[in-house]
C-alpha positions, 0 to 999 in steps of 0.5 A: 500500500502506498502512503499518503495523507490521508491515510496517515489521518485515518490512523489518528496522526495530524498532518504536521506530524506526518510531515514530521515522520517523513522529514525524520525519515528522509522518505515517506514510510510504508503502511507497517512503519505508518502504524509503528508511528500511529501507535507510538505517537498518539496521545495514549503512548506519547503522552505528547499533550500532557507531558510538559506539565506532568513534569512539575509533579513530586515524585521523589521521597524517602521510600521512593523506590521507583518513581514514574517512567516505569511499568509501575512506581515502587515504595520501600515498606521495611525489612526489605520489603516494596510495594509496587503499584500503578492505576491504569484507565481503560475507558474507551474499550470498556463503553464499547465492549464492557465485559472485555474492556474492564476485564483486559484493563484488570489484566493490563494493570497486573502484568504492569505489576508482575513484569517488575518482579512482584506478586499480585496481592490487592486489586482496587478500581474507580468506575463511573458511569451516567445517570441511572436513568440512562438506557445505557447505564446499567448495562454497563454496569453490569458488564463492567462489573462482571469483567472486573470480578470475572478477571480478578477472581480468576487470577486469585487476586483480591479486591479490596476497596473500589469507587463507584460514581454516576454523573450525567457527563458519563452517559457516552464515557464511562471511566474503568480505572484499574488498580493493582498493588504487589509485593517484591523483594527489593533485590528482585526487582526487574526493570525494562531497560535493555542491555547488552548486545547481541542479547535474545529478545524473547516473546512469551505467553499467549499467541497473537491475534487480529484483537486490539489492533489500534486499540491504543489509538482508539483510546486516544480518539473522540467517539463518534456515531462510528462506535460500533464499528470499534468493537474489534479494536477491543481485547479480548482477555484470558486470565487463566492464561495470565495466571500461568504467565505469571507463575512462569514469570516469577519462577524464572524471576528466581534465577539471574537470566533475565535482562530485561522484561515488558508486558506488551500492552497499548501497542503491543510488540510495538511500544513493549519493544520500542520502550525496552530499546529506547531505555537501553539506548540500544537498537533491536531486531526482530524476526515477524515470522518467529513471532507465535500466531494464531491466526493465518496470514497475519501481516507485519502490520497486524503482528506489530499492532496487535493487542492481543493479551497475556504477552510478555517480552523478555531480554535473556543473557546469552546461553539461558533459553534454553532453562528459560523455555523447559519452564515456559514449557511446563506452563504450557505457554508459547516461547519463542526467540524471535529477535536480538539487540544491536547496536544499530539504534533502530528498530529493525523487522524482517518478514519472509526475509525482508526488511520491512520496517527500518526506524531508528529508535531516536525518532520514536520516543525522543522525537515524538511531538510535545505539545504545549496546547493553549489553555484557558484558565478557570474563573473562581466560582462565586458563593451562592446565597441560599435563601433561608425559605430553602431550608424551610419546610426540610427536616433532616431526617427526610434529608438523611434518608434521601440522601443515604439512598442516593447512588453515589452514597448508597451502599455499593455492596451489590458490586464488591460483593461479586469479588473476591475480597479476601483470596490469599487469606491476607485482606483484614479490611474489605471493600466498605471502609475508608481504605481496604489493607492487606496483610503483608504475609507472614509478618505484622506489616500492613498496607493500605491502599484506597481509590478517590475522585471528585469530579463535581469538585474538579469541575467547580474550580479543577485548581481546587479539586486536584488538591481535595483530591489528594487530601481525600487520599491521605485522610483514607488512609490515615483513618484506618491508621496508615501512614500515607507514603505515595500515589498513582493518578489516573487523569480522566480528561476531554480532548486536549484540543479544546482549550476548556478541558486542557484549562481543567487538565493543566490546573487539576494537576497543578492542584494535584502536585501542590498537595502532593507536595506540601503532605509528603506524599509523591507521585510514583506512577499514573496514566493519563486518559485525554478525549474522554468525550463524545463529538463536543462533549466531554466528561467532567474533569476526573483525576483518580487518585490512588493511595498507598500507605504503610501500617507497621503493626496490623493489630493497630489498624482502624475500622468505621464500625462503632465499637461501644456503647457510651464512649465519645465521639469527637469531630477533628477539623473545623466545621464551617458548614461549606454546602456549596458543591456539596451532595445536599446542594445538588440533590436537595436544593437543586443548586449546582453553582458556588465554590468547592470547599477550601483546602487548608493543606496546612490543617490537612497535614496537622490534622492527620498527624495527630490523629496517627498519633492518637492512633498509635497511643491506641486511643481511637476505637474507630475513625472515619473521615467526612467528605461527601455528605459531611458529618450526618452522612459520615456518621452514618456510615459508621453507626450502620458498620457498627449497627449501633446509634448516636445522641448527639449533643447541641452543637454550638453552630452560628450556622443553620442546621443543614449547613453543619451536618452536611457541609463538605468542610475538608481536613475532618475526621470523626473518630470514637474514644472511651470517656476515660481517655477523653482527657488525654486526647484532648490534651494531645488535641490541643497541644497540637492546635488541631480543633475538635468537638464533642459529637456525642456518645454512642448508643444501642440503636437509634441515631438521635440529633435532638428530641424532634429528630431520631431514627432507628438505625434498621431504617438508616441502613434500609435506606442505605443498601437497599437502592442499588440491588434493586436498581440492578434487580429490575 
């Protein structure tokens, strides 16, 4: 096929980038080379639209191991212990095919974690999808969830915790983000730099297949009324397959062999080959004909761009394929050598013994466009004076009750339920609670990790909610008495062209590295998701955040429920009573305009310290942080965990009762302690500057707010789990 134009814009490359290629090569490339580029040049590979301002982020720490660049960011948790850990997107594939795209972007996610050496030990994932009444919205859900749990459970890996949003912004672009975090010896870590000359580049797993071809530069594309046409870019999964791979994989981890290894996932043998060259500032050559299909007839082209899944692409020393292939043998997986490293600092590719494609490397990862696109900045919102006739004829609890039952606060047990939360025999939180923690096996360490986004705040001012996000993270796993030691983002953006959601993108980061930054908590990995929009409509501005710390003794972990009857509750953290943005806002006042709640990040910091403090002194029986819905919600929450109630006390508000219980004020937790330890606590409170409340004391069943407004816990949890079962049952 002779290239043109045109045909360079139908695999998604602008025309100046096309002249680009041409002027890098000194000729026009043919139809495989074409795709090479496509592939390696578009935005979800590239990174070309983000990159300059992904730069400003904190990624260093004293327990970074690994920052971003990698398959996956790495933390050092002790004894000789890390954690490695990365939330991928896979949102386009996942409207289109929900079933595969969810259950290939679980996949994906883990072979990021395993190419590095660790074993799978938790998985986490933040979905979001249109409003319920939308024809298309419990479809896929219901595929989404089935792809998620059908992948994760048969991979023996537990899922831990999860987010689960609905939004009209969604109706045409969902979001599947997928987390996975894994356990390594710090001396077994693998890296995908290759090294050496003349080394054996060696395919391993599954075959290759016509599935996911282009589905990186679909990914990286607006959806249109085409859609349907898209479906055979979507991969197709096999997780008992990806099983035995990692087992093959992590056995010959034992040895001293590998080189070099890199899953082959967007692009496939394309960018897992190209980026493993490019690190090593090596060349590559690769035989096509020695590459395993399973499909006859197959072109360089379609090998190439493949995305077939439970691929890996290894580096050996010389003189160890041989050992290397009796173990990928006995797991009844292809390996095949199919190529060697030159010093020719080009890719390299021969097919029927012709030189089809010939590309130095250089030009495909150093010379790959990076864009600094306009942007527009976003305007403050200013706050809105509700009417006091508003709040006239609401009664809290009505309030309560509607809001407890609403999809993004009711129970999302009808999920995780279809999960496997506690294979390995080592998960001691489940999905539910403000992070979910494994048990690091064999020892009393703990990790924690939890899942977080606020799109509504994000698109309010992007500046602000990229900080409240962060802090949102820190203050999950501080609650169940982790010390936050680093992130992955997942940033779920419209397309980068259009200067309103490029505006959102630049200051959601910037809000994001800033509270990073001041709370110590760095950036080790992440994924960028741009043109999440159908036509000219894109979804609210999305970053995921996902947070990882550290409990040294598990005994010491901290859970929502309430413990018992008649010991404290305080509220740590300021209440202003901010409804601006806020659930009851939106849902009960139908007021959608108005600022996000202020972040303090010095309050944020001196807060969760001290309740890792308090923690650590074993004074708190159970804390859980407030944020949406504010404290009536939060508290909710934690008498339907514990089954048990609350009399509250008068609080001394110069605010209208609605604004106190359900203001999204941030930096507050809400933790229970024994009345003899009140002192001591508060004396810690104090010394430390942190304000607090008394909330209340814990009861036998009935949450009571004054003697006007009570109700039993059996309701409050009626209203809370009952919605989404049903919505899924009809």
């Amino acid at each position: 096929m002779i290239v043109n134009e045109q045909i360079a814009v139908d695999h998604g490359l602008k025309k100046n980038e096309y002249k680009k290629i041409c002027e890098l090569l000194k000729r026009v490339p043919n139809i495989t080379e074409l795709g090479i580029f496509s592939a390696m040049w578009n935005e979800h590979c590239s990174y070309k639209s983000s990159k300059l301002h992904l730069k400003n982020l904190p990624t260093k720490g004293i327990n970074v191991i690994q920052g971003p660049g990698e398959n996956a960011g790495i933390i050092d948790i002790g004894d000789e212990d890390a954690i490695v850990f990365k939330i991928e997107s896979h949102n386009h594939p996942s409207f289109i095919e929900p079933y595969q795209g969810a259950a290939t972007g679980v996949g994906g996610i883990m072979r990021d974690i395993f190419t590095m050496g660790a074993r799978p030990i938790a998985n986490l994932n933040s979905i979001s999808f249109g409003l319920p009444q939308n024809k298309k919205t419990k479809n896929l859900l219901r595929g989404v969830v089935n792809g998620i749990g059908g992948y994760g459970n048969c991979m023996g890996v537990p899922t831990i915790a999860g987010q689960t949003t609905f939004d009209e912004s969604y109706n045409e672009n969902i979001l599947v983000n997928a987390m996975t975090l894994g356990l390594v010896k710090k001396n077994k870590i693998f890296y995908s730099k290759a090294t050496g000359l003349g080394k054996s580049v060696i395919y391993v797993g599954s075959k290759t297949g016509r599935d996911g071809i282009h589905g990186a530069s679909m990914a990286s594309a607006v959806f249109d009324e085409k859609i349907e046409e898209k479906k055979p870019t979507v991969q197709v999964g096999d997780p008992f397959t990806e099983k035995l791979l990692l087992e093959a994989c992590l056995e010959l981890m034992t040895g001293d062999s590998i080189i070099a290894i890199q899953d082959m996932g967007a692009a496939g043998l394309t960018s897992s080959s190209i980026e493993m060259a490019s690190k090593g500032n090596l060349g590559i050559e690769i035989n096509l004909n020695k590459v395993p299909c399973r499909e006859k007839k197959m072109t360089p082209y379609e090998i190439m761009l493949s995305e077939s899944q439970e691929r890996m692409l290894i580096i050996l020393e010389n003189g160890k394929e041989d050992q290397a292939k009796i173990i990928f043998d006995k797991w009844n997986l292809d390996f095949a050598v199919i190529g060697k490293t030159t010093k020719s600092k080009k890719i390299e590719l021969y097919f029927d013994q012709q030189k089809v494609v010939d590309i130095p490397i250089n030009t495909l990862v150093e010379n790959s466009p990076m864009y600094d696109r306009k942007w527009k900045k976003s305007k403050p919102p200013k706050k809105i004076k509700i009417e006091k006739e508003k709040f006239k004829n609401l009664k809290i609890i009505n309030v309560l009750n509607k809001i407890l039952s609403s999809p993004n606060v009711c129970s999302k047990e009808w999920i995780w339920q279809q999960y496997d939360q506690t294979v390995m025999g080592d998960t001691i939180q489940k999905p539910g609670g403000d992070a979910g923690v494994v048990r690091v096996h064999g020892t009393n360490k703990a990790v924690a990790a939890s899942v977080d986004s606020s799109a509504i705040y994000c698109w309010a001012h992007p500046l602000s909610g990229g900080k409240q996000i962060v802090c949102e993270s820190w203050r999950n796993l501080i609650a169940v008495g982790a010390n936050p030691i680093a992130i992955t983002n997942c940033l779920n953006f419209g397309s980068p062209e259009n200067e309103e959601n490029m505006g959102e993108f630049v200051e959601c980061v910037k809000g994001l590295g800033e509270a990073s930054s001041y709370l110590e908590f760095p950036v080790v990995s992440g994924n960028v998701s741009f043109y999440n929009q159908t036509k000219n409509t894109g979804i609210k501005p999305t970053p995921t955040i996902g947070g990882v710390g550290l409990i040294k003794n598990y005994k010491n972990m901290v859970t929502m429920d309430l413990k018992k009857i008649d010991n404290i509750l305080l509220i740590i953290g300021k209440t202003e009573g901010h409804i601006d943005q806020s659930i009851f806002a939106r849902d009960i006042l139908n007021e959608k305009n108005g600022p996000p709640p202020e972040i303090n990040l010095f309050n944020e910091k001196n807060n969760g310290e001290t309740v890792l403090k308090l923690i650590d002194k074993n004074f708190i029986k159970a804390a859980h942080d407030v944020s949406l819905g504010g404290i009536i919600i939060a508290l909710s929450k934690m008498c339907i965990k514990g089954k048990k109630g609350v009399t509250l006390k008068k609080p001394n508000y110069l605010i209208n009762p609605f604004e106190y219980f359900f203001g999204e004020d941030q930096g507050r937790y809400i933790v229970e302690i024994e009345k003899d330890t009140f002192n001591d606590v508060t004396e810690i409170l104090e010394k430390n500057s942190v304000h607090y409340d008394d909330l209340g004391t814990v009861n036998e069943n009935m949450l009571i707010i004054d003697k006007k407004s009570k109700v039993s816990i059996d309701e409050i949890i009626k209203s809370n789990t009952t919605w989404l079962t049903n919505y899924m049952s009809k």
